[in-house]
VEXLODO-169715 format. One line per field, with one value per residue (C-alpha): residue in one letter; z, y, x. Coordinates in pm, whole numbers, plus 50000, padded with zeros to 5 digits. Example, Ala and Ser with C-alpha at 12.3 -4.5 7.8 and 13.67 -1.06 7.14 Angstrom:
<rs>
code = (A/S)
up = (50780/50714)
north = (49550/49894)
east = (51230/51367)
</rs>
This chain:
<rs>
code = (X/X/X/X/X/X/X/X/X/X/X/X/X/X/X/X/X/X/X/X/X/X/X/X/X/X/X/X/X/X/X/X/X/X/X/X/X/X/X/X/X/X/X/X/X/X/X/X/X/X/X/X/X/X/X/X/X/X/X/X/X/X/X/X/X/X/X/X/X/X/X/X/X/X/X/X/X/X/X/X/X/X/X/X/X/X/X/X/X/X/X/X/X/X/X/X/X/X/X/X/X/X/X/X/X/X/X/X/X/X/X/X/X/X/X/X/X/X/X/X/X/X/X/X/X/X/X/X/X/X/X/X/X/X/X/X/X/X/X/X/X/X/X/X/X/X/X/X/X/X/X/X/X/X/X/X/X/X/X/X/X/X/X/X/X/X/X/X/X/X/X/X/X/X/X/X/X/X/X/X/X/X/X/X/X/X/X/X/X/X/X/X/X/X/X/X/X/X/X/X/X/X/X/X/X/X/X/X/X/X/X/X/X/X/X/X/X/X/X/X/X/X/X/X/X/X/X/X/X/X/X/X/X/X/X/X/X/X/X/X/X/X/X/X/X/X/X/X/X/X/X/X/X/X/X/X/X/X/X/X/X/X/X/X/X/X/X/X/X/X/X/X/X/X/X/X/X/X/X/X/X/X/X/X/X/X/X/X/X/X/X/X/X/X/X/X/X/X/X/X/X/X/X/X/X/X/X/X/X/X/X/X/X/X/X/X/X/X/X/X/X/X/X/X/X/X/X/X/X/X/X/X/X/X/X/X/X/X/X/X/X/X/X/X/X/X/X/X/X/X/X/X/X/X/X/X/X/X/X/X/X/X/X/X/X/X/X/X/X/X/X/X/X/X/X/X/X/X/X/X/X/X/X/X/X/X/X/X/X/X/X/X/X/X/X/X/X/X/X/X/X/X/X/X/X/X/X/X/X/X/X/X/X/X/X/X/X/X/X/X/X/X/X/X/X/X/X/X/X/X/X/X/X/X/X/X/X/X/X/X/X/X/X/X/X/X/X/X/X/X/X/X/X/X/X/X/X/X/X/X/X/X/X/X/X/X/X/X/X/X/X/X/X/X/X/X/X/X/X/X/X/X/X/X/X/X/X/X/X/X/X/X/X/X/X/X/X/X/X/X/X/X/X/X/X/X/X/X/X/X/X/X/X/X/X/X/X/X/X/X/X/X/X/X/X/X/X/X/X/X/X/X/X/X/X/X/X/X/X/X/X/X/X/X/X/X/X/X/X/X/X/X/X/X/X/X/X/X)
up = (90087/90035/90426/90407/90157/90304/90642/90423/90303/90607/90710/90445/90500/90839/90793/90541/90758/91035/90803/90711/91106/91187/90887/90963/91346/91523/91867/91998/92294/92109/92108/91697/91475/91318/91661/91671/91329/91419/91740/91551/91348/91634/91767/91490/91372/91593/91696/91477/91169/90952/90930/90483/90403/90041/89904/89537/89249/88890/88704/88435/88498/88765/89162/89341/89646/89658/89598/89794/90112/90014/90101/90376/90534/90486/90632/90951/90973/90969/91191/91482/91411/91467/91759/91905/91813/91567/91201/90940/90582/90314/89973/89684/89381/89085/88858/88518/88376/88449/88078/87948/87914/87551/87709/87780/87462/87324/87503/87538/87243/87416/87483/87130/87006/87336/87444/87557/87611/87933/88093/88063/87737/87677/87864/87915/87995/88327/88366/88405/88637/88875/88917/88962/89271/89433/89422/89606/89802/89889/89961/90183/90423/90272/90092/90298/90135/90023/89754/89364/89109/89069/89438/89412/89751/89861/89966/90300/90435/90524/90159/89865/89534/89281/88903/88802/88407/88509/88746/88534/88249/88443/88535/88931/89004/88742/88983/89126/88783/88634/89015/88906/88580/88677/88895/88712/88741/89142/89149/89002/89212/89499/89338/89220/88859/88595/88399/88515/88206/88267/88552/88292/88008/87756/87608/87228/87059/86775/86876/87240/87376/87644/87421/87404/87461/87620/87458/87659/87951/88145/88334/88079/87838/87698/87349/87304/86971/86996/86909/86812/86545/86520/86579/86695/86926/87198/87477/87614/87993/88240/88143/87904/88141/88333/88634/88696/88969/89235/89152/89081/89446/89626/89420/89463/89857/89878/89701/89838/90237/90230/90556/90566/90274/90278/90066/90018/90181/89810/89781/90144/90074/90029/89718/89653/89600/89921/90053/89798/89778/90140/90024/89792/90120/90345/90095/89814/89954/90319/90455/90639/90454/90492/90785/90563/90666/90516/90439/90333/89983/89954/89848/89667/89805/89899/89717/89500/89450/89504/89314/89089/88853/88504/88496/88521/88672/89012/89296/89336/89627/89495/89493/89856/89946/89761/90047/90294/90486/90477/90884/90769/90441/90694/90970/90711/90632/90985/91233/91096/91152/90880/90785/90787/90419/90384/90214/90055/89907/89834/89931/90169/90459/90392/90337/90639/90881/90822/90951/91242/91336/91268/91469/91745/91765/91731/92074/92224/92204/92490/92750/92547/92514/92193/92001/92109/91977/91666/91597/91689/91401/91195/91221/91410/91477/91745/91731/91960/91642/91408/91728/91791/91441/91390/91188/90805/90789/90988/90744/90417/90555/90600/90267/90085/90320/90187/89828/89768/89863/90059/90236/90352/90476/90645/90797/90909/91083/91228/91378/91529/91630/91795/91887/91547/91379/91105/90816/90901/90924/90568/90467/90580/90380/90099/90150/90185/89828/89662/89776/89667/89364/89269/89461/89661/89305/89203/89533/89598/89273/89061/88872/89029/88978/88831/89067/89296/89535/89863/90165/90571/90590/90388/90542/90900/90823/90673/90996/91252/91033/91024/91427/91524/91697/91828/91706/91436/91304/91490/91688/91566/91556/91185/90960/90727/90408/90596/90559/90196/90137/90270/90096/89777/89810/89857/89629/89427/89650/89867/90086/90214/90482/90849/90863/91201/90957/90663/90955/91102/90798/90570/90880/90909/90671/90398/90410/90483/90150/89963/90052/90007/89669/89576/89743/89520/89193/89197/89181/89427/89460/89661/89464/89113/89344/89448/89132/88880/88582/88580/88428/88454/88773/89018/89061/89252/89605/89643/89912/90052/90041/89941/90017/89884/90040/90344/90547/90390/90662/90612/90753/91109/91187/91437)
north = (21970/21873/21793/21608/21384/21333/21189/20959/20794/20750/20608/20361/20270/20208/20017/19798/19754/19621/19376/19238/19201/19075/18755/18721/18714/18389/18312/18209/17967/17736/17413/17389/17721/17451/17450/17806/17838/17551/17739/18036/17841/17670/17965/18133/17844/17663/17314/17092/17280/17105/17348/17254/17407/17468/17378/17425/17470/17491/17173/17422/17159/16842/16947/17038/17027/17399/17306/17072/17286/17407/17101/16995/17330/17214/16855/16972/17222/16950/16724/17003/17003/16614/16633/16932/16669/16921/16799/16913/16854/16904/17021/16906/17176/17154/17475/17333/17601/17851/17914/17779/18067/18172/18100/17791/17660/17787/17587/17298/17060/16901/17206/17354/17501/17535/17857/18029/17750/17583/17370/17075/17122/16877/16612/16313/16574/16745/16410/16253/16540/16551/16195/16196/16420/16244/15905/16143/16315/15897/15755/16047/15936/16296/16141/15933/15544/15521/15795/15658/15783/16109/16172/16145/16034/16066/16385/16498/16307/16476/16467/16634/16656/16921/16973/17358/17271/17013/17256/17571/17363/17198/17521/17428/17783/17949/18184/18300/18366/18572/18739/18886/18995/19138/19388/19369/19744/19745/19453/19631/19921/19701/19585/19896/19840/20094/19858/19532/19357/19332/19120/18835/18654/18468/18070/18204/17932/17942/17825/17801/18049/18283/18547/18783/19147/19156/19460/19401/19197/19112/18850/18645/18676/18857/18961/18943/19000/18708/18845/18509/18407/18677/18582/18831/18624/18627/18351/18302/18127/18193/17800/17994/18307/18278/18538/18699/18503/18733/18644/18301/18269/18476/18286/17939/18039/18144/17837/17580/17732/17743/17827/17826/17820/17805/18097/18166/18483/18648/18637/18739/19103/19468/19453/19082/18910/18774/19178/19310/19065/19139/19460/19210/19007/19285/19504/19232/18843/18990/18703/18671/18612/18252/18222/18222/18010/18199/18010/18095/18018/17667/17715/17431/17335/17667/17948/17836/18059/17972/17664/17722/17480/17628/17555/17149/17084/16986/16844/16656/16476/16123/16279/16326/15990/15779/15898/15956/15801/15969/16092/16233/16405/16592/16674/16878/17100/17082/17164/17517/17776/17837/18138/18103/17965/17635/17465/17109/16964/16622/16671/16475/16791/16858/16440/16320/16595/16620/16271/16326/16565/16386/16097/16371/16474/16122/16043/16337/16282/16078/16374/16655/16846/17031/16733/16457/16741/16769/16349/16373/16576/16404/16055/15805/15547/15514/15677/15423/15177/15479/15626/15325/15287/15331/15653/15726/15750/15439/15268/15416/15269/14925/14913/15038/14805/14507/14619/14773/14449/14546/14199/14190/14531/14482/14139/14322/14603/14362/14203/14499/14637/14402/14487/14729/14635/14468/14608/14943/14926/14752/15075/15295/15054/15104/15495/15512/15289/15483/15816/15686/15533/15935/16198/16085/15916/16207/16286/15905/15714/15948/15818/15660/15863/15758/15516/15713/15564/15543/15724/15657/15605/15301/15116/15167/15098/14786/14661/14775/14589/14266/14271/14392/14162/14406/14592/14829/14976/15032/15356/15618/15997/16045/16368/16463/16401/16080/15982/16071/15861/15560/15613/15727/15355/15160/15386/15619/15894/16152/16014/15674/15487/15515/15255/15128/14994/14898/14659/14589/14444/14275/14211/14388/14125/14186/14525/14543/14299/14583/14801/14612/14500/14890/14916/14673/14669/14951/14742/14853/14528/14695/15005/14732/14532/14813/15046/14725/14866/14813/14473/14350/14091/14226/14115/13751/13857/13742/13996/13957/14211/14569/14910/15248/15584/15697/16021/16322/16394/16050/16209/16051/15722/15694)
east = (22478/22865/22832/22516/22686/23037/22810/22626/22924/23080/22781/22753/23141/23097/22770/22942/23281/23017/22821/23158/23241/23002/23034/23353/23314/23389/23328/23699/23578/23380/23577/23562/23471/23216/23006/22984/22815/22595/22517/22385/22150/22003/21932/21804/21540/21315/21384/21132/21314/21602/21861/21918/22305/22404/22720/22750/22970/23015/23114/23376/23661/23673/23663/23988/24070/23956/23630/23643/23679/23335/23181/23387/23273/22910/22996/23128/22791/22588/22794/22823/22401/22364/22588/22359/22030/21968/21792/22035/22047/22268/22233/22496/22392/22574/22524/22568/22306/22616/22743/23069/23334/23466/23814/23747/23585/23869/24125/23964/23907/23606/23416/23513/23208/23021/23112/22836/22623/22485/22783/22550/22472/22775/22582/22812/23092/22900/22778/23116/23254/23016/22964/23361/23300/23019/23246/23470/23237/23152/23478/23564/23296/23060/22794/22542/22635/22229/22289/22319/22611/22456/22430/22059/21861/21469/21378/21370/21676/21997/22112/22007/22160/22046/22097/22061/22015/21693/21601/21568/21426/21163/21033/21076/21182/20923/20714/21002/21139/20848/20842/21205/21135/20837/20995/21354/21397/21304/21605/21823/21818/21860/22188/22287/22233/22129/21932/21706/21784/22128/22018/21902/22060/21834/22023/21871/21607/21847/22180/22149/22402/22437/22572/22202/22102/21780/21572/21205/21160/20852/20670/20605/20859/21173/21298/21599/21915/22147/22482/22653/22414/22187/21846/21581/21327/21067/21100/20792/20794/21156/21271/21552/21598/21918/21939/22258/22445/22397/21982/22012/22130/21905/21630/21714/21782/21395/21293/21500/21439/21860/21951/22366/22642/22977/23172/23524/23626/23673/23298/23219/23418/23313/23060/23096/22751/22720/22732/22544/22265/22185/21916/21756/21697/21578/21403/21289/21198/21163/21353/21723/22042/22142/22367/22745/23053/23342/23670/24018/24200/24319/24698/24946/25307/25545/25528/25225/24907/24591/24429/24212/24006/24006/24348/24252/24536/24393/24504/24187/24012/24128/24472/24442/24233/24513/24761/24587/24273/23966/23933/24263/24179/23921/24156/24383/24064/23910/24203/24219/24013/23784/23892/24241/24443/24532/24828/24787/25087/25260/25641/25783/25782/25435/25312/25572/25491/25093/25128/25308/25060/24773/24890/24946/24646/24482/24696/24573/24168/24104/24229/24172/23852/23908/24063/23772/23547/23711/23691/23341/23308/23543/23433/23182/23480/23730/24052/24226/24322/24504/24649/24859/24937/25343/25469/25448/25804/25860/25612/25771/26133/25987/25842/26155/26359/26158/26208/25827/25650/25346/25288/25646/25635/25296/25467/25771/25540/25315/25600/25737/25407/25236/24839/24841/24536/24643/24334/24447/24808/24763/24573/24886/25116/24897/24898/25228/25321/25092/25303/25635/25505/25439/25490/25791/25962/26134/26263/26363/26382/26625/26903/27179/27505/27822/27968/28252/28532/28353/28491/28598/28211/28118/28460/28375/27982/28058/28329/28048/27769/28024/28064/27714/27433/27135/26862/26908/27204/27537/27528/27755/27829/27772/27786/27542/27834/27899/27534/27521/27802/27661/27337/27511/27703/27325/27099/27293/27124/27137/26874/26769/26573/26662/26947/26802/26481/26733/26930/26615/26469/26747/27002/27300/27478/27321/27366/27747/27753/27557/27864/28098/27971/27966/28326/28488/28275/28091/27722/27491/27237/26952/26923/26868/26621/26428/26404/26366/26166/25828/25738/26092/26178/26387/26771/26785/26829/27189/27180/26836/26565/26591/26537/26566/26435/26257/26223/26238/26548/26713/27028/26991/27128/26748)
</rs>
């Protein structure tokens, strides 16, 4: 007996270790991880069939960019479909018939006195967050543009938009419902449950919460003690029966004919829901497990955990969009493998070299197999325009060197780029304000320090500046101390634009007057220009334009 059991359970181990394989398996040579998924629901559904994929969330706090990965997963799904000729749909469902959590009614002022009801119980709050994703989900280039402020379309297209509370309360799921509780004790062997009630949670007739013990539950209806007020009712009809999680997903799967859903790898793990809801599959609704895209955590900047909504702290999608374009926002999920974690930050490494990389790989789609396949998925438009767009850093120099004016930067650029189209080298100006206008301020922007005697650098600087006739700034051997003098003399910083794009930009007169007008009065004319408090008019430009900071290595003379 002791040996019949010790084989069983290394049966069952090694059983589970090869579910988990095999959902985490990825086929290595396909050129994106997004085509191989797309691959395996081609071939497991017949061609006339749209292939619907499920991305959904609970509205507890506004979407991050954790969330967020969610749906990009789904997006990319769908694309690699398309691309294949393959019908494909997507389905947006917002569980807002998920209870809010005691902890958070108790932080929060606005859900004070909602714990334990629905999460769209407080209407014009769900209302307001998930609209605020689906303008996201929109000006990402996600949501099809024929969809209204709720994300709503016509059935049968490639977008769908769901509501759990409407759902549950309209009684679209009810046969299913009464199905469950009918055979809630068969369930919750499945699952592995002692009891089939625990499987359900009643919102009580009295005061609406979550908080109830069921004591009978059947087809039709369920009695229930509600510990928070403490009624003793019957519900009659499933409209107030919530299913655990782990049944509210296997249910709506059945209804809805979901074929593929993104997961993050924490639920795809040994006895998460999407393993343990696989019996209730096989032995319960007789039908396959949707086909499950696992992911990896979405991280913050270095040494940051993983980000996580209840803390409403965000990032969030608009976050990203105001920096970045949208084909970009979808790179910095898409050129990963699924599976692996991503970082998303705002400091000037992370910002200055995600778009060096992204303008890498924009140069290299026209002779590389893998990257064209990626912009395929990415975006209908063509790459030629961004690729020949000049870099970030280069951008963020010109607009500091023409103290934060966006059409004098864009002139500048357009100048020195000639052929750049000019709507979206506006749209990198514009990205690139709105960065140093937060993100890159405190790096950039901080208070000037006490005005010192200026070194060897600022003299010889100034006598090269005086003499010099070309392009950029005088070539020199400089030292890093030697570079922080010279920007300590314009800016009061550390760090500064590339002096090539301060020359370039203000001529190399005006700049050796900004030294030498720190040199003998300690005044430093660009660094008043440029950091003028808001609302206030900047300093006359008795030394032209301005400047301030650029790179986040603005230690090089370029």
């Amino acid at each position: 007996m002791p040996r019949t059991r010790r084989v069983r359970g290394r049966s069952a181990v090694a059983e589970g270790a090869a579910r988990r394989r095999d959902l985490h398996a990825q086929d290595r040579t396909a050129p994106h991880w997004a085509l191989d998924y797309a691959r395996r629901l081609a071939d497991r559904h017949p061609p006339q069939h749209r292939i619907l994929i499920q991305t959904s969330m609970s509205p507890t706090g506004y979407f991050h960019v954790g969330n967020f990965r969610d749906t990009v997963c789904a997006h990319l799904v769908h694309r690699a479909l398309t691309r294949m000729g393959r019908r494909s749909a997507i389905l947006l469902s917002f569980d807002d018939y998920d209870p809010v959590r005691e902890s958070q009614a108790a932080r929060d002022p606005e859900l004070a006195g909602h714990g334990g009801r629905p999460l769209a119980a407080h209407r014009e709050r769900a209302t307001r967050i998930c609209r605020a994703y689906v303008a996201e989900l929109r000006a990402a280039g996600i949501l099809p543009a024929g969809a209204d402020a709720d994300g709503r379309m016509p059935p049968g297209g490639a977008w769908e938009t769901h509501y759990q509370y409407e759902r549950y309360r309209a009684g679209v799921y009810r046969e299913l419902q009464r199905r469950y509780q009918r055979d809630a004790v068969r369930l919750a062997g499945l699952l592995g449950r002692a009891d089939g009630r625990d499987l359900f949670a009643v919102y009580c007739l009295q005061c609406g919460r979550g908080t109830t013990e069921i004591h009978r539950l059947d087809a039709a209806s369920a009695r229930y003690h509600c510990r928070s007020c403490g009624a003793r009712l019957t519900v009659t009809g499933p409209e107030r029966v919530k299913p655990s999680w782990a049944l509210d997903w296997t249910l709506r799967v059945a209804h809805e004919g979901i074929d593929c859903e993104p997961a993050g790898q924490d639920h795809c793990s040994a006895g998460s829901t999407m393993d343990r809801t696989r019996s209730v599959y096989d032995g319960y609704l007789g039908l396959p497990q949707p086909v499950i895209v696992p992911y990896g955590l979405v991280r913050g900047g270095r040494g940051t955990g993983k980000i996580s909504g209840s803390s409403g702290d965000g990032p969030y999608v608009r976050d990203l969009l105001a920096v970045h374009p949208a084909p970009m926002v979808l790179w910095l999920y898409a050129h990963r493998n699924c599976l692996a974690d991503l970082r998303i930050g705002f400091g000037a490494d992370v910002f200055f070299g995600a778009y060096d990389a992204f303008d890498r790989f924009l140069r290299a789609v026209p002779g590389d197999g893998r990257a064209r396949v990626l912009w395929e998925l990415l975006s209908d438009e063509d790459p030629a325009a961004r690729a020949a767009l000049p870099r970030m850093r280069t951008v963020v120099g010109a607009l500091y060197a023409h103290g934060g004016d966006p059409e004098a930067a864009l002139a500048h650029l357009t100048r020195r780029h000639d052929g750049c189209d000019r709507g979206l080298l506006a749209e990198r100006v514009a990205h690139a304000g709105a960065w140093l206008a937060t993100h890159g301020a405190a790096r950039y922007g901080g208070e000037a320090g006490p005005a010192a005697a200026p070194g060897r650098a600022v003299d010889v600087l100034i006598e090269q500046l005086r003499a010099h006739t070309g392009p950029g700034a005088p070539r020199a051997e400089r030292t890093v101390a030697e570079f922080r003098e010279i920007y300590r003399a314009l800016f009061g910083t550390e760090r500064g634009p590339r002096l090539d794009t301060l020359v370039d930009a203000l001529g190399p007169r005006a700049v050796a007057d900004a030294l030498a007008s720190y040199r003998e009065n300690g005044e430093r004319p660009l660094r008043a220009r440029v950091f003028a408090p808001a609302g206030q008019p900047a300093p006359p430009r008795s030394v032209s334009v301005s400047v301030s900071v650029r790179e986040e290595v603005a230690v090089r003379a370029g």
